[in-house]
N, C-alpha and C positions, 0 to 999 in steps of 0.2 A: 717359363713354367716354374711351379713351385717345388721344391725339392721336399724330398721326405721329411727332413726335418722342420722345416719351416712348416707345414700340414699338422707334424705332430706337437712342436710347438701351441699352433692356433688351437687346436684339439683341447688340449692339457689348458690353457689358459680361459677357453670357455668353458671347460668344467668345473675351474677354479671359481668364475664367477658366476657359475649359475648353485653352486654350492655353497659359496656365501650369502648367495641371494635367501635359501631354504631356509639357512642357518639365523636369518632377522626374521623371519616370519614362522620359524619355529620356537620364538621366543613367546606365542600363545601357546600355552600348553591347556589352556582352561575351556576354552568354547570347544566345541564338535565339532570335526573334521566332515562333512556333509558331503557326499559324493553320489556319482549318477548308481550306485550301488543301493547308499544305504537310506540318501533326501526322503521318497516319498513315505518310506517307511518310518524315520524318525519323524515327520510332520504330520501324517496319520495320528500320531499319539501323544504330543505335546505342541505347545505352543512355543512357537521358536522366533525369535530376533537375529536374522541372519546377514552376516557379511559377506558380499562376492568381492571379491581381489583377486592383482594380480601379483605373487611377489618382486616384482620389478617396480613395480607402484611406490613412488615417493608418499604419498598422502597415506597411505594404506600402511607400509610402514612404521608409520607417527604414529596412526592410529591403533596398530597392533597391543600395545602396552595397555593400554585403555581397555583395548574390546576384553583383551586376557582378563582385567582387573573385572570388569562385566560381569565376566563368565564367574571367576572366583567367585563372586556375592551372593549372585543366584546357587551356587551349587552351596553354599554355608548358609545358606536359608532355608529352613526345614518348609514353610509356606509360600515357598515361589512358587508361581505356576506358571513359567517362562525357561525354559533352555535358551542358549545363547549360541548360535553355530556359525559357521565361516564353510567357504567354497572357493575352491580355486578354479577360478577361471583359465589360466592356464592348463588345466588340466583335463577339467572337464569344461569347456566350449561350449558342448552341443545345451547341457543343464544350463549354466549363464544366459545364453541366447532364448531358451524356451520361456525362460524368466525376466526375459527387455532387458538385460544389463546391457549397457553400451557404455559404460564411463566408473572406473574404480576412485574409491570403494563404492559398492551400491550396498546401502542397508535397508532392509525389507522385514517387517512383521507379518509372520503366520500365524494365522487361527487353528487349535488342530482340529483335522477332518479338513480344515478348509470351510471360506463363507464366499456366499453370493459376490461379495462384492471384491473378492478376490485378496491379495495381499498387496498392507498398507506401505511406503516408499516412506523412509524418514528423512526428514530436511533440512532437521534443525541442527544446532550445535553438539559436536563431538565430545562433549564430555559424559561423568557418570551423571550428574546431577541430571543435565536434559535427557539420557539417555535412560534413566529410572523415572523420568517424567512423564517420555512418551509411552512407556511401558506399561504406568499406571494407568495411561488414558486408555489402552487397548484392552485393556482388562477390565474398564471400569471400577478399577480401584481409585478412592479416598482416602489422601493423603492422608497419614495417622500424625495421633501428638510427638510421638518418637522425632519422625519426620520433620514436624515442626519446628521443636528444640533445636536441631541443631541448623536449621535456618540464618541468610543473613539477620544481623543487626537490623533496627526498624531504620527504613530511612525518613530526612527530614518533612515535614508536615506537608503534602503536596496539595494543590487545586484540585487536583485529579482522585475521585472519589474510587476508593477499592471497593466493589461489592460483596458480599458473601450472602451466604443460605440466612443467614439471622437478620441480616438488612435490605437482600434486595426488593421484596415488595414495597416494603414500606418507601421504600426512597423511591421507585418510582412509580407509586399509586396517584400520585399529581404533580403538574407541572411538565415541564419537556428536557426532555433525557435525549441523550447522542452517548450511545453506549457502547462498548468494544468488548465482541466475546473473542477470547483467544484462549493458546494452548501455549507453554511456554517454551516447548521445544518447537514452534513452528516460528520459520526463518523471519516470514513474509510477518507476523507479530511482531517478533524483532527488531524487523528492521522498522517498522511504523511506530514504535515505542517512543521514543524521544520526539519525533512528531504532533504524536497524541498529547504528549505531557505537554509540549509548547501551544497546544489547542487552549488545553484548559489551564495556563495562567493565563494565556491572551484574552479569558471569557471570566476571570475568577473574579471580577466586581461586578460581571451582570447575575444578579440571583434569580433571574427566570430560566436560566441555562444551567443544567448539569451536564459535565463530560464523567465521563465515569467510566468501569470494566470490571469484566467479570472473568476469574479465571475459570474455564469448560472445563480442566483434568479436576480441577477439585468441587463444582458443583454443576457438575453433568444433568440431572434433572432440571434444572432451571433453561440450560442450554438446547433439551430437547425439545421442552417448554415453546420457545421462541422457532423452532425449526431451524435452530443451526445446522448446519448442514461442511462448513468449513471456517479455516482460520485465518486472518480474522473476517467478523463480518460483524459490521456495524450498523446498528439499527437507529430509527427514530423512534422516539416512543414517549406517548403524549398520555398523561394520565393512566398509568398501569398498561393500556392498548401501543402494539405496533403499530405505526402509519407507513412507515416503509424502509425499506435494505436499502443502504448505497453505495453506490455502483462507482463512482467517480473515480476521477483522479486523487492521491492519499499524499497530495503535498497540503504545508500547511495553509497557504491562501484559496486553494479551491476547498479544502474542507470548514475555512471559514466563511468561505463566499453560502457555502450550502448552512450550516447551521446560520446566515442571516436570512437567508431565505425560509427556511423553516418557521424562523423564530420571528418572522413579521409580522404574522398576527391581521395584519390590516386586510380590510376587502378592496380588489381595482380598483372602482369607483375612491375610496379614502383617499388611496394613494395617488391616485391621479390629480386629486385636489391638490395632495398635500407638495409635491412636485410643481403646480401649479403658484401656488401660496409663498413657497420659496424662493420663487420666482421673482416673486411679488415686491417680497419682503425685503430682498439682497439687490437696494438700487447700485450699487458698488458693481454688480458685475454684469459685465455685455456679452455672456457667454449663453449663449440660449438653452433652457435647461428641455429638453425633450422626453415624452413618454409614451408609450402603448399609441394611447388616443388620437397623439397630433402629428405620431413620424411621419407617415408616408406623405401628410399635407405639406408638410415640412420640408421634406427633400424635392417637391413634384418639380421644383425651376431654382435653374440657377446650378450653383457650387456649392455645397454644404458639406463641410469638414469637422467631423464626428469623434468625440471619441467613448469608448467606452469604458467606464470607470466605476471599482469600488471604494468608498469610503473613506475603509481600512486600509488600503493597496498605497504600499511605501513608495513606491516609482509613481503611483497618480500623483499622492501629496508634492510630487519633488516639480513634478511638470504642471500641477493648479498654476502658478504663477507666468510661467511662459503662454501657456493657455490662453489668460486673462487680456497677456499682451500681443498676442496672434489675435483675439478679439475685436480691441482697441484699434488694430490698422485697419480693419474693414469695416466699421462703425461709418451706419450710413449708407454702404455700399448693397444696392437691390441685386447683386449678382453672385456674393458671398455671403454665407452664414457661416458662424464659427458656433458650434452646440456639445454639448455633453449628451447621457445617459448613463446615471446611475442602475447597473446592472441588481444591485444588491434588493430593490425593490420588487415585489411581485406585481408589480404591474405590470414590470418590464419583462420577467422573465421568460415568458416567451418571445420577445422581441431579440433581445440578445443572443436566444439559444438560434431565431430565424438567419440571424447578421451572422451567425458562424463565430461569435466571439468564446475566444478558447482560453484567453488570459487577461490583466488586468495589466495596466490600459492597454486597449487593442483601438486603432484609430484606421479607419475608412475614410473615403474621398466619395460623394457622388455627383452625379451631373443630372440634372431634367430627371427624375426619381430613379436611377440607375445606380449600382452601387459600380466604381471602378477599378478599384485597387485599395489594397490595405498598404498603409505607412510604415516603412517599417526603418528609416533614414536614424539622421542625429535629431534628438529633439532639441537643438537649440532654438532661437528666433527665427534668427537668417533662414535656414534651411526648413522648416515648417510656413515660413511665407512663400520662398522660393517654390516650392512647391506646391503650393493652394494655385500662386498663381500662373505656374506654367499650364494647370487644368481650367485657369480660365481662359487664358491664351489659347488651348487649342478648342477648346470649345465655341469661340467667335469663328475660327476656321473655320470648320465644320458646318458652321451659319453659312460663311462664304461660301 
């Protein structure tokens, strides 16, 4: 059992540390202390950017200095229309919980009275810069020249076109645009940032393609314009008109793959030809080039070993060569074909999208017009024969 003293010991030493715990998070002395007392009453009458924490919270701690520094700004700005508050979740639980905090800090923007759509969750980066970012955007405030001044340095001359209120009609009243609306304290921007940029130098000597973007905290009417609705969200837009939001995946080869699709320009029928023609043209290669028009005639007998491929796509270019020579050994043979399909083509495009192809190359197996299994081995010689023709092997079984 525990003796008295050791009890008061435990006692005295959890007080000790829940008293220094106070003592790091009473180092905000600037933002409002928000409790199940005084909340709905201070958010009635101001608009407040509020933090739930717990002071035991590592993150929340870091962050204390910062939120203080927050609060400081706004109270020495005679034109803020923003309070800056904090809430201890420790303390008050039942408040936290009625407001979904499940994970400190949680920062949250109130409208005062309160709006339909309830209060907004911020995501973005911890500092003042994004934290006066998002601030602006919830207000509808535009960035002032003050503001501006002391902005970074300009950076070096990018592909990537900045829009503003003075430019963006005109830049996209013709031609085809792949455009990026974001906010700059939104993560999900962020993190697609260096992305984007690597879009457009990968596209910066095609001049039928603009990549370009447009910041929403600083020209919000343009953004309403388009029906933004979130950040980011990328549009296509062809001659001044939307053609459509995309949805995909925000790596750099599937948003390549999509502005070559966009930007093809050509009708099936062309491209069917032109597929056709290349065929023609390229005595050099015994790779059967496939489209829309001729797969399913294509696959109906035999073995045919497919792959699907763009262009641009650095692992296709590495594997053309081995391709050419997995060709080369069934040259002749009525029971194997060895074919590609260019996915980049809208001929093909709903072909591709029917095969289930979700990445560049993606290589299929079929039998008698059945598809069997997707490849997913070494792509060396050896092992891409060994396998074509273990599927012919059991397919004479089968026979038997």
């Amino acid at each position: 059992m525990f003796g008295f003293r050791t009890v008061a010991s435990a006692v005295l030493a959890l007080s000790a540390l829940t008293a220094l715990t106070v003592v790091a998070h009473d180092e905000d002395t600037q933002s409002v202390l928000l409790t199940k007392d005084n909340f709905q009453a201070e958010l009635d009458e101001s608009n407040y950017f509020v933090m739930f924490f717990a002071p035991w919270c590592g993150h929340c701690k870091k962050l204390a200095p910062t939120w203080s520094k927050l609060a400081e700004s706004k109270q020495e700005d005679t034109n803020s229309q923003v309070r800056i508050g904090r809430v201890d979740c420790t303390v008050d639980g039942d408040l936290c919980s009625e407001q979904d905090v499940t994970g400190y800090p949680t920062l949250k923007f109130f409208k005062a009275g309160g709006s339909a759509e309830g209060p907004v969750k911020y995501r973005g980066a911890r500092d003042l810069e994004a934290f006066n970012s998002f601030i602006r955007e919830q207000l509808g405030i535009e960035q002032d020249d003050s503001e501006e001044s002391v902005a970074e340095p300009p950076k070096p001359v990018s592909p990537l076109v900045e829009l503003t209120d003075d430019t963006f009609a005109k830049h996209i009243s013709s031609g085809k645009h792949f455009v990026k609306f974001f906010a700059p304290w939104c993560g999900h921007c962020t993190k697609l940032a260096p992305t984007w940029e690597e879009l457009a130098k990968t596209l910066e000597h095609d001049s039928s393609i603009s990549i370009s973007k447009i910041d929403c905290t600083q020209y919000r009417p343009i953004c309403t314009d388009f029906e933004v609705k979130g950040y980011p969200t990328l549009l296509w837009i062809e001659d001044g008109k939307k053609i459509e939001k995309y949805s995909g995946s925000r790596s750099h080869e599937e948003l390549k793959a999509y502005v070559s699709k966009m930007a093809g320009g050509l009708k099936l029928e062309e491209e069917a030809e032109k597929v056709a023609e290349g065929a023609e043209k390229d005595n050099t290669s015994v790779v059967v080039q496939l489209s829309q028009p001729d797969f399913q005639h294509a696959i109906e007998k035999g073995v045919t070993f497919i792959k699907f491929y763009a262009p641009w796509c650095g692992h296709c270019m590495r594997m053309a060569p081995t391709w050419e020579q997995l060709a080369e050994k069934f040259v002749g043979s009525d029971a194997v074909k060895i074919a590609k399909v260019d996915c980049t083509l809208e001929v093909n495009k709903d072909l591709c999208g029917e095969q289930e192809v979700n990445g560049f190359p993606t290589v299929f197996i079929y039998r008698n017009g059945e598809k069997l299994s997707e490849y997913n081995g070494n792509r060396s010689l050896e092992d891409l024969h060994d396998f074509v023709t273990r599927h012919v092997t059991a397919g004479d079984h089968d026979e038997l």
